[in-house]
C-alpha positions as CSV (number, residue, x, y, z in Angstrom):
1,X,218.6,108.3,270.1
2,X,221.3,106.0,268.6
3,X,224.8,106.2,270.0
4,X,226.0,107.2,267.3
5,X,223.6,110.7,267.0
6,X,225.0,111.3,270.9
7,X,228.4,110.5,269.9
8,X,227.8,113.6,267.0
9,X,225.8,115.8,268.9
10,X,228.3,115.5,271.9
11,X,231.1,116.0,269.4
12,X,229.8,118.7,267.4
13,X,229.3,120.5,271.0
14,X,232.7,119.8,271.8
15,X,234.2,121.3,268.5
16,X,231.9,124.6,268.8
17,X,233.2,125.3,272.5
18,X,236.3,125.0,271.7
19,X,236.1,127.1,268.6
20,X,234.0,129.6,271.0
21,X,236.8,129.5,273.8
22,X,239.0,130.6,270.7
23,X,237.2,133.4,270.2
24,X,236.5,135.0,273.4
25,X,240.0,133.6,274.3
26,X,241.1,136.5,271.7
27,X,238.7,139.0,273.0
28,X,240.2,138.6,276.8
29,X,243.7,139.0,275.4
30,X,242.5,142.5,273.2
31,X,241.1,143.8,276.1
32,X,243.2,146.8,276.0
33,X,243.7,147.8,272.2
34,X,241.6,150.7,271.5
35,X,241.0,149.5,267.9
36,X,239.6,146.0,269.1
37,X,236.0,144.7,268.5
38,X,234.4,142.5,270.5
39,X,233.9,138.8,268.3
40,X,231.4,136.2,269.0
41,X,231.4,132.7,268.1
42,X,227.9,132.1,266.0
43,X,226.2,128.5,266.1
44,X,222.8,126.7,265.8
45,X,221.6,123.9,266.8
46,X,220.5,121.3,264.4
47,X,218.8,117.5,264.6
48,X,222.4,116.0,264.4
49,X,224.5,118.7,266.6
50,X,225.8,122.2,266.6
51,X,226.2,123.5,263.8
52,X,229.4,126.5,263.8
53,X,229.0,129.5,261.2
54,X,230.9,132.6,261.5
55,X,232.6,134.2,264.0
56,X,231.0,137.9,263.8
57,X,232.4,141.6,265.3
58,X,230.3,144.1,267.3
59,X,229.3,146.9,265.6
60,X,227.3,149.9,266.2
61,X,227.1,152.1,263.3
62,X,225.0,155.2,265.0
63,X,227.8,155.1,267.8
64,X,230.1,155.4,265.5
65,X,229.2,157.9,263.2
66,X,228.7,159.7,266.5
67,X,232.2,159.6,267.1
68,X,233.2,160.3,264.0
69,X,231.4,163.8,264.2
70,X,232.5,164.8,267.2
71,X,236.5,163.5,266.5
72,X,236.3,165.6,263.8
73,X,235.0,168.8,265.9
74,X,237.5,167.8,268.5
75,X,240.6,167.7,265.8
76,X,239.1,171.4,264.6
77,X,238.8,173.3,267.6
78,X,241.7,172.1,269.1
79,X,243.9,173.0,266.4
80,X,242.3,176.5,266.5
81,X,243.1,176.9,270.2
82,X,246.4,175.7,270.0
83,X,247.5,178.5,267.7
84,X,245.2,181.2,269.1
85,X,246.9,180.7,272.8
86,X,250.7,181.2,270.2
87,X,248.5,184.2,269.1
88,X,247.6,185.8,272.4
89,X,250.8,185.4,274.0
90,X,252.5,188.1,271.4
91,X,249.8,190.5,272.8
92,X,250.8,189.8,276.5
93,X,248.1,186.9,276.6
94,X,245.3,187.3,279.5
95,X,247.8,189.6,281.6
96,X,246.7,193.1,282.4
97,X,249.4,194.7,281.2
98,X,249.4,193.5,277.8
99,X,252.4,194.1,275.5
100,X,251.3,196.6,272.9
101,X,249.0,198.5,274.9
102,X,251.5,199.1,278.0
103,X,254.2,200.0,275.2
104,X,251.6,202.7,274.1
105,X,251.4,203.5,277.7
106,X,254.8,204.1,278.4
107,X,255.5,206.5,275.7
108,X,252.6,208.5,276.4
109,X,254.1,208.5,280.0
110,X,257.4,209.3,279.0
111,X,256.4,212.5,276.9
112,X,254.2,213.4,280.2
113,X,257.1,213.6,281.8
114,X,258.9,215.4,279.4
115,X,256.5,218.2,279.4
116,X,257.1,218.4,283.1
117,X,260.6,219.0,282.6
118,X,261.1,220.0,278.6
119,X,264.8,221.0,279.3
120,X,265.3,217.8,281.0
121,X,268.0,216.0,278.5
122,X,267.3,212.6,280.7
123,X,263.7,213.3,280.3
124,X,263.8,213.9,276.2
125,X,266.0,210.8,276.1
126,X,263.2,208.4,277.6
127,X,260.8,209.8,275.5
128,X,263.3,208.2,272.1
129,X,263.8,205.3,274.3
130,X,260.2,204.6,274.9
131,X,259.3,205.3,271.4
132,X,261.9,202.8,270.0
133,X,260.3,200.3,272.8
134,X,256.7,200.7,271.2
135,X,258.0,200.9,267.5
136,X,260.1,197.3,268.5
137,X,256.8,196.2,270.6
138,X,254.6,196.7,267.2
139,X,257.3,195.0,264.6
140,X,257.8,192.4,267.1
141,X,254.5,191.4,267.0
142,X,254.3,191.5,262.9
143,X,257.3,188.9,263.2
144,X,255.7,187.0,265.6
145,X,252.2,186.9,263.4
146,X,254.3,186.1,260.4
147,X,256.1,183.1,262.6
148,X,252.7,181.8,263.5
149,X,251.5,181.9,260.2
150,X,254.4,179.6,258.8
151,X,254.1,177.3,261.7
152,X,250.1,176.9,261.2
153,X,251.1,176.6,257.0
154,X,253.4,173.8,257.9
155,X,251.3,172.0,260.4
156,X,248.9,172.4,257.2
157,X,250.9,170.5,255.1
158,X,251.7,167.8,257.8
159,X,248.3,167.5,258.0
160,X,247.4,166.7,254.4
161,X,250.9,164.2,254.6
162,X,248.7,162.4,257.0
163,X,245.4,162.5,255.2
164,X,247.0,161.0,251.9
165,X,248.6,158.1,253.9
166,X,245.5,157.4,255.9
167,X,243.0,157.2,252.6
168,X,246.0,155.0,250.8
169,X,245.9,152.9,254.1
170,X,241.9,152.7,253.9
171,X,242.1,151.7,250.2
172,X,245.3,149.0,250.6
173,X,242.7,147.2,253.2
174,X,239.5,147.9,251.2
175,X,241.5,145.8,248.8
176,X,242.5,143.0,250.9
177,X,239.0,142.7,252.6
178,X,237.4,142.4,249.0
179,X,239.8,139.9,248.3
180,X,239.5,138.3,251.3
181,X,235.9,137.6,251.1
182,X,235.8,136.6,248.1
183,X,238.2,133.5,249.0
184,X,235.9,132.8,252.4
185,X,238.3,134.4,254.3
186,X,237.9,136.4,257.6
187,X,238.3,139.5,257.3
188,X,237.6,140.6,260.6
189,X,240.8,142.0,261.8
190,X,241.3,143.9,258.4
191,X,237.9,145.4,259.5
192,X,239.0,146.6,262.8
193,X,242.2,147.7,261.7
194,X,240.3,149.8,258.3
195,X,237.8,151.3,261.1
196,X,240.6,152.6,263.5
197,X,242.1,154.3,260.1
198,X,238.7,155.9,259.4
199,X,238.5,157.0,263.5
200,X,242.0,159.0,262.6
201,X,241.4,160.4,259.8
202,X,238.0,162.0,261.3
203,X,240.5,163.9,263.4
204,X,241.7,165.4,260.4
205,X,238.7,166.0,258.1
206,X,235.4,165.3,258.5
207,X,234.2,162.3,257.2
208,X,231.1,159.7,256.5
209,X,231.3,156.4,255.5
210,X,229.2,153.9,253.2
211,X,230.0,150.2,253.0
212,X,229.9,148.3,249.8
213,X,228.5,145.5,248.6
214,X,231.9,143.9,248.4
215,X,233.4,144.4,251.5
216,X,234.7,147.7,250.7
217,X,234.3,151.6,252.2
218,X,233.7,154.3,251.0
219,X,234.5,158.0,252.6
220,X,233.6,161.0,251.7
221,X,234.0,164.3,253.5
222,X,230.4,165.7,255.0
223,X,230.0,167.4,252.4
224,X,230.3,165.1,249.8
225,X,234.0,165.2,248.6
226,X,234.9,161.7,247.8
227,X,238.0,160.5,249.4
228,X,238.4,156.7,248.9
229,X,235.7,155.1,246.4
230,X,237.9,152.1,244.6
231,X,241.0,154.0,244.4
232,X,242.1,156.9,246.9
233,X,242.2,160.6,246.4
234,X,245.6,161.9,247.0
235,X,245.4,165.8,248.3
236,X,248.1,168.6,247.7
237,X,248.5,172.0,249.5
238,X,250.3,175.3,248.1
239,X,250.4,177.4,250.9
240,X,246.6,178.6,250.2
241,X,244.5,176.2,249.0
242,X,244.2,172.2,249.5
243,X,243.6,170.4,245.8
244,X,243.2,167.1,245.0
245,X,247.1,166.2,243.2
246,X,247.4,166.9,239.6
247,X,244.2,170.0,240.1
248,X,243.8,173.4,240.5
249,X,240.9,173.9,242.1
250,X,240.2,175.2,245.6
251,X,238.7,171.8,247.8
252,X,238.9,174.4,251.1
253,X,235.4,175.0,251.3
254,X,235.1,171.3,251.3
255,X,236.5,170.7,254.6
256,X,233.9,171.2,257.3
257,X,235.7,170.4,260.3
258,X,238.9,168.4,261.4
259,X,242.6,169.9,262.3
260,X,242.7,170.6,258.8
261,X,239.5,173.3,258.9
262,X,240.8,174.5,261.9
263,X,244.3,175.4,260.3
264,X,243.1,176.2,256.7
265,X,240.3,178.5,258.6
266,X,243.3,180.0,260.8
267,X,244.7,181.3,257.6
268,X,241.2,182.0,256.0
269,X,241.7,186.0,254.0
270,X,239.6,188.8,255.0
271,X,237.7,188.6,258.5
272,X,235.0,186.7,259.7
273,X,232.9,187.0,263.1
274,X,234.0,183.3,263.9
275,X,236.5,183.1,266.2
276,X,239.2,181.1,265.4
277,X,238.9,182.1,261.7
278,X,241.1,184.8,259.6
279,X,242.3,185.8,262.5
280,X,245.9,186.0,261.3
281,X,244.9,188.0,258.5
282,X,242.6,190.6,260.8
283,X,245.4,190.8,263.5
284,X,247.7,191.5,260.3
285,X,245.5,194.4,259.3
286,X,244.8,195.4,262.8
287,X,248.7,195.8,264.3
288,X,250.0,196.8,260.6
289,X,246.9,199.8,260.4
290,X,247.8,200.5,264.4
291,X,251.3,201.1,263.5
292,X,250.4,203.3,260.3
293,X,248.3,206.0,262.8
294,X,251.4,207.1,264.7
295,X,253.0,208.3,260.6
296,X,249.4,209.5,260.3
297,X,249.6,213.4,259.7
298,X,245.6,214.0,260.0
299,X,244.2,216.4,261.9
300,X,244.6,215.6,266.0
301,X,247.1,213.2,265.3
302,X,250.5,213.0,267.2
303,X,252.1,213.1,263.6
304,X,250.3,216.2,262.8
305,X,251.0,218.0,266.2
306,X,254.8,217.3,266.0
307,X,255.2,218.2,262.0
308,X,253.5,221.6,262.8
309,X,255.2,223.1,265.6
310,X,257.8,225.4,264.4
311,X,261.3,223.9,264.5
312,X,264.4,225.3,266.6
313,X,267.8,224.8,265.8
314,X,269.1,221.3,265.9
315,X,265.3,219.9,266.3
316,X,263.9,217.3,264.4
317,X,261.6,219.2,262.0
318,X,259.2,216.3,261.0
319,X,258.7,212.7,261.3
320,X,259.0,211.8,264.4
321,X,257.9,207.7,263.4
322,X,258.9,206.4,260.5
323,X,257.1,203.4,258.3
324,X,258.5,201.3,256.0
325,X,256.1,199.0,254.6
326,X,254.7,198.0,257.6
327,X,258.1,198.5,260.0
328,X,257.4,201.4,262.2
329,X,260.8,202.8,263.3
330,X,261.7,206.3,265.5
331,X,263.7,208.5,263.1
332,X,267.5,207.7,262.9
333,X,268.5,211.5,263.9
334,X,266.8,211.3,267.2
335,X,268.5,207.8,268.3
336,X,271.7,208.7,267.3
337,X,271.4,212.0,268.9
338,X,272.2,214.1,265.9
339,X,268.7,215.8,266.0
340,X,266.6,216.9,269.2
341,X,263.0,216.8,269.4
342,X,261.2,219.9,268.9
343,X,260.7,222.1,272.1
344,X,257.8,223.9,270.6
345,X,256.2,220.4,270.0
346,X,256.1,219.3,273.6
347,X,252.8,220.5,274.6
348,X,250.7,219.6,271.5
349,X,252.2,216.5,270.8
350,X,251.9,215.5,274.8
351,X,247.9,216.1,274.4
352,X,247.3,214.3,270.9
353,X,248.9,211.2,273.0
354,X,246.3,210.6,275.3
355,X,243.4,212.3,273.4
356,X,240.3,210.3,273.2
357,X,238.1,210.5,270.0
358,X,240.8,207.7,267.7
359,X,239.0,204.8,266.1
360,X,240.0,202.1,264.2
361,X,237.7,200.0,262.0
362,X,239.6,197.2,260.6
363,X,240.0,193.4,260.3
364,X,236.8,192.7,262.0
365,X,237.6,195.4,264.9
366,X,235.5,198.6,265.3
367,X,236.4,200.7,268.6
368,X,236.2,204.3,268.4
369,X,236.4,207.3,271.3
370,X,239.7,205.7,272.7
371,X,243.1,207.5,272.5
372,X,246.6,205.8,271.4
373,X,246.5,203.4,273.6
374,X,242.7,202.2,274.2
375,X,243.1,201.4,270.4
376,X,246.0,198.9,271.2
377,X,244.1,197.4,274.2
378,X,241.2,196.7,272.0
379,X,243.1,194.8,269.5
380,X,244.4,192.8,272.5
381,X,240.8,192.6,274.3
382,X,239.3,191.7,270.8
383,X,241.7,188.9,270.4
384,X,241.7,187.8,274.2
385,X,237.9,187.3,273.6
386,X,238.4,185.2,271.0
387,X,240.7,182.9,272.3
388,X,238.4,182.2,275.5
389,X,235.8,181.2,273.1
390,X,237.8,178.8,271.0
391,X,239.7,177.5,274.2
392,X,235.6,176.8,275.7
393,X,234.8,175.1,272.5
394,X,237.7,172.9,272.3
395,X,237.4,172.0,275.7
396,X,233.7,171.2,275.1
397,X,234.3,169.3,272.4
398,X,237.4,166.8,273.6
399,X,234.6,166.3,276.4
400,X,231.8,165.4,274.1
401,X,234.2,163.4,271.9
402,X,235.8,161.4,274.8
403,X,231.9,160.3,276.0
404,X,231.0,159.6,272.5
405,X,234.6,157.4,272.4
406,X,233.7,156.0,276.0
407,X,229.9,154.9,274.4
408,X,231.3,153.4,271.6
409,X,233.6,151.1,273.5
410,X,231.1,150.1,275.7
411,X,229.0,149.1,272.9
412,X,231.6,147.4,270.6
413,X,234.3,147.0,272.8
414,X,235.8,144.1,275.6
415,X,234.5,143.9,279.0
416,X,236.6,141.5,280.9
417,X,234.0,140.4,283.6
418,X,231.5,139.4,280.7
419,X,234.5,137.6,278.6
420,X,235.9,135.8,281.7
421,X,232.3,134.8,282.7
422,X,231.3,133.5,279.2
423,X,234.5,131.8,279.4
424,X,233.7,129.8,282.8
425,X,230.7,129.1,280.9
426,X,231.9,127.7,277.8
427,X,234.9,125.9,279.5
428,X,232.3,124.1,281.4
429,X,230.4,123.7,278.7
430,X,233.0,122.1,276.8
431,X,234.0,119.0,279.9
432,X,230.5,118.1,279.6
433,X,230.5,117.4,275.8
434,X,233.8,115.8,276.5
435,X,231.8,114.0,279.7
436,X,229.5,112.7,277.1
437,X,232.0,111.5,274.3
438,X,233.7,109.4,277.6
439,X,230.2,107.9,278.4
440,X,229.4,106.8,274.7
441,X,233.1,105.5,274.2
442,X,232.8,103.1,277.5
443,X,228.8,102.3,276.3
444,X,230.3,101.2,272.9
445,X,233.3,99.0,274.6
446,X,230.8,97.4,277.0
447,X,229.0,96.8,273.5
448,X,232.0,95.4,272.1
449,X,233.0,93.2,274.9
450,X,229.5,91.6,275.1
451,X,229.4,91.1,271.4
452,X,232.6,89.1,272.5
């Protein structure tokens, strides 16, 4: 071989392991962004040298659609547990002695007492003072639903906020990539930084991706709602239904899984036997139709027992509870004192407290053969139940979706004792091609000095 097709080769080397050392140069120093791929310096060898092409990323499109899925699942059930735990803690949460029921409880005890000692002015006193307890027990709870409702509407529309920056973000660098190819530019970092967009997003909404013939991405939800495909879809929300901007139509049904099914499915109408969905609108039903039994007037009812004993002088002759639309109040007579209750009311009343037989079929809860307050503990075991099952599914699903993340960034990610070690290599690598240039340069000055 001439010296001058060792000088090439030798040089050609030289140039590729430096461009290489570049490269994994960039990949030591990204070792700790998330969002980083791993890149790798591609060359062949040809009869005159090395020959340097592009610089590539590591990809691993099953991995990620894997963790796309289960980011998505993630973003969903923990949304749902979040506002289920908000939920369970206006019933009293896991304790025991849950709010509602033990309000029930305590009035029932109170008129127990009261029978005891009907003459007792002390005793008929705690009986008005534990009623206005439950009837504030059972409105404060409505509140507190309504308060959870309006925080999970506006986390709803935070969450769409974040969706229509996200696709505008994935279609601004869909743009630039395009572009950037076709002037021969790399577009590798644009890449990275439109993948970690598409990552986020699957938090929100669930998502699938197909890549374009020129450079760009397309999403789409799972089930087939296009989100970014040349332009991007901008979403709105009116307190009920998610629509793409400028539309009418309901796109709930469209969202699969993400923080935003978990909160739109939060909010869902009517009931459904999947925890974590409607359950705002059963527990609404459930406390609201709870509330509504002690106005009832049917027959066994503690309504029905007080209305129909006969009435002495100064007694309250008739609603004991009051409702207005769905706040349950004790009458104003007994609280100020200018009415008594009913003496000849005591007895009856007392036994239509804690008689069993009561049901209540409603918002996805059927219990029956329970008194006053086995009704309120079922709403509260109902909903208990359902928050250990969403709580176990979000848990489960973080877990699944940090191994899934953990998989990924093996595959595509920076490992520093590889980088550093294919660094050694390259670095040594490159002093020998620069070994070589210094052998040929001293061969061709010996040339010249003989030449003279």
């Amino acid at each position: 071989m001439s010296l001058n097709g060792t000088m090439n080769i030798a040089l050609t080397g030289l140039l590729a392991r430096q461009s290489a050392i570049q490269v994994v140069s960039g990949n030591v120093s990204n070792a700790t962004n998330p969002d980083y791929t791993r890149k790798s310096q591609q060359t062949s060898a040809t009869a005159t040298g090395v020959l340097t092409t592009a610089v590539t990323r590591a990809t691993d499109e099953a991995l990620a659609r894997d963790l796309l899925a289960y980011t998505s699942l993630a973003g969903q059930t923990a949304a749902q547990s979040t506002y289920m735990t908000k939920l369970s803690t206006l019933f009293g949460g896991t304790d025991s002695s849950a709010t509602l029921a033990s309000a029930v409880e305590d009035f029932a005890s109170a008129w127990t007492v009261f029978q005891a000692t009907p003459d007792s002015t002390a005793a008929e006193a705690d009986v008005i003072a534990k009623a206005s307890a439950l009837a504030e027990a059972i409105n404060r709870i409505q509140a507190g639903l309504d308060d959870v409702d309006r925080q999970v509407q506006d986390a709803t529309v935070a969450a769409v906020d974040e969706i229509n920056g996200l696709l505008r973000k994935i279609d601004d660098l869909n743009t630039q990539i395009t572009a950037g190819r076709d002037s021969a530019g790399s577009t590798l970092e644009l890449e990275d930084q439109r993948d970690a967009a598409v990552r986020q997003l699957s938090g929100l909404v669930d998502v699938k991706t197909i890549a374009r013939s020129d450079g760009g991405l397309a999403v789409f939800t799972t089930g087939g709602l296009t989100l970014v495909d040349q332009t991007a879809v901008q979403l709105a929300y009116d307190g009920a239904d998610v629509t793409r901007a400028g539309d009418t139509r309901s796109l709930n049904a469209s969202f699969r899984s993400g923080e935003l099914a978990g909160l739109l499915g939060l909010r869902q109408a009517g009931t459904s036997s999947e925890a974590g969905t409607a359950t705002i609108a059963e527990l609404r039903a459930q406390v609201s139709t709870f509330a509504a039994l002690f106005t009832d007037t049917g027959p066994g009812t503690f309504g029905a027992a007080y209305d129909g004993a006969a009435t002495g002088a100064g007694e309250l002759a008739s609603g004991f509870f009051t409702l207005t639309g769905s706040t349950l109040g004790v009458d104003p007579a007994l609280l100020d004192g200018s009415a008594r209750l009913k003496q000849a009311a005591i007895d009856d009343a007392g036994r239509a407290l804690v008689a069993g037989g009561r049901s209540l079929a409603v918002g996805g809860l059927a219990v029956a053969g329970k008194d006053y307050a086995g009704l309120a503990a079922a709403i509260t075991t109902g909903l208990t139940a359902d928050v250990a099952t969403v709580a176990a599914k979000a848990k489960l699903s973080e877990a699944t979706r940090g191994e899934a993340e953990t998989r990924f960034a093996s595959s595509v990610g920076i490992n520093m004792d590889a980088e550093l070690a294919n660094l050694q290599v390259l670095q040594n690598a490159y002093a020998a091609s620069a070994k070589v240039i210094q052998a040929v340069n001293k061969l061709y000055d010996d040339l010249f000095a003989i030449m003279g």
